[in-house]
C-alpha positions, 0 to 999 in steps of 0.5 A: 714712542711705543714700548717697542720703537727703540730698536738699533741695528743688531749688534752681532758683528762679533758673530759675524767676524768669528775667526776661522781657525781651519779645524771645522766648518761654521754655518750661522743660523740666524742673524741673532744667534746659533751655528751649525758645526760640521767636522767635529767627532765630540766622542773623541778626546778634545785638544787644546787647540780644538777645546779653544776653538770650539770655545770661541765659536760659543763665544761668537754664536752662543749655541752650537748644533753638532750632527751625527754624534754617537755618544754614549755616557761616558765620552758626554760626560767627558766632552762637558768636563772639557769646559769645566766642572759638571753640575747635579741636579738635585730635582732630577735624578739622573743616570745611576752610573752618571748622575752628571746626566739628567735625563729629559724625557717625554713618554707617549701620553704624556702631557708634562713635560720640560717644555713651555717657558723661555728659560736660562738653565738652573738660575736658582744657583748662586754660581748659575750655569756655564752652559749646557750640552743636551744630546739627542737620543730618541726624538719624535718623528716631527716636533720638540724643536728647542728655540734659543734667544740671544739675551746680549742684543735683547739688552741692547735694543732697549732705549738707553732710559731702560737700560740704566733703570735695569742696570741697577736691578736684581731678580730673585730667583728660586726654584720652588715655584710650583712644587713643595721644598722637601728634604731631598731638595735641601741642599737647593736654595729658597732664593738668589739674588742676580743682577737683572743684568750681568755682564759676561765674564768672558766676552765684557758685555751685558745681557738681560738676565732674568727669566719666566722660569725661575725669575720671581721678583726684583729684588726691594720691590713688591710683586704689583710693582715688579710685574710690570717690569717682568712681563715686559722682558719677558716678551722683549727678550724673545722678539723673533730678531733675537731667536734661532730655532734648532730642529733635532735629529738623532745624535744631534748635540747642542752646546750653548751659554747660559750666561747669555742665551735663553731657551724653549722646548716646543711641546708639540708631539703628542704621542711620541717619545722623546729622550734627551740626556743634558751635562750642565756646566758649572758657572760663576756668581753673576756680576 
């Protein structure tokens, strides 16, 4: 048997059923991950019963798309508070009247960029990301599509053998791989340690979490004895089975779980702009 056999039925049959509670229409993606949502106008107040909704929807689909937004700072950073405390991010300045907001942006000729490695937001943390909205402002005119990766069924679809060695794993996590710490940074720290695995808090199931973003080590290993491991996940875990790929358009909003998603950004529109403003929402300690 081959590194990449073993491989059960998808077990996304919780998306599937997702309950219909009549107040927006779904429309899934893919059968890995993503819908579409369609009746939603996110710059108003969010009830109740409509906060509920949606959450369930991103607890089924794992990342929403929204079209046709108009949201200006105020009623984004309204719309992230609506599912808890916002997060700041010290390597990125953001907005000076909302720093909850960071700005992703790409100029013309500009050859770096946030994009080119499958990642799950600010893992660095000891309490990582909830989820994250990104909003849509200036995008180019084809390009910079975000691919997003279904981390519950990349758990899933390894051999059982693997899943109890991983099980009982950690990855260390920093955020300074690639560039100095200095004092601006000094609140970030050198490094976490997470489960390899971590079960959702909400939904009860497990999913790979460690990425080639932030992910540096596992935890009482050596790098030679780590890396094997490492790079085998890292190409499992985005299989095209897994994935769902989201084509922007202008207003267009993404909500997704960081808990249990990874995601991509496609550099792939030399000579335009591109501008997005990101919330990122508050999460738990990994278990």
């Amino acid at each position: 048997m081959t590194a990449f056999d073993y491989l059960p039925p998808l077990s996304h049959d919780d998306q599937a059923i997702a309950p219909d509670h009549g107040l927006f229409a779904v429309q899934p993606l893919t059968g890995g991950l993503g819908a579409e949502i369609d009746g939603v106008d996110l710059a108003k107040p969010l009830d109740d019963e409509m906060k509920s909704a949606l959450r369930q929807a991103l607890l089924h689909h794992l990342a929403l798309v929204f079209r046709d937004q108009r949201l200006g700072p105020d009623e984004l950073v309204a719309l992230g508070h609506a599912f808890g405390d916002l997060h700041v991010n010290p390597f990125v300045a953001g907005l000076e009247s909302h720093p909850e907001i960071m700005q992703i942006r790409s100029e013309e000729n500009e050859e770096a960029r946030f994009a080119g490695r499958w990642h799950s937001d600010i893992t660095w943390e000891e309490r990582p990301s909830l989820g994250s909205l990104l909003y849509a402002k200036t995008i180019p005119p084809y390009g910079g599509d975000t691919l997003f990766a279904n981390m519950y069924l990349a758990y899933e679809s390894l051999s059982p053998t693997m899943r109890r060695t991983l099980d009982g794993l950690r990855g260390e996590h920093t955020a300074f791989q690639g560039h100095a710490r200095d004092a601006a940074f000094a609140e970030a720290p050198e490094k976490v340690v997470h489960p390899l695995v971590r079960t959702h808090p909400e939904t009860g199931r497990k999913a790979l979490f460690v990425n080639e973003y932030f992910t540096r080590g596992i935890d009482g290993m050596t790098s030679d004895e780590a890396a094997p491991i490492l790079d085998f996940l890292y190409r499992h875990m985005v299989r095209p089975e897994f994935t769902c790929r989201v084509r922007w358009g202008e207003g267009a909003l993404v909500f997704w779980d960081n808990r249990c998603t990874q995601h991509y950004a496609a550099n792939d529109y030399p000579g335009s702009k591109r501008l997005m403003w990101r919330v990122t929402i508050n999460g738990d300690k990994p278990y």
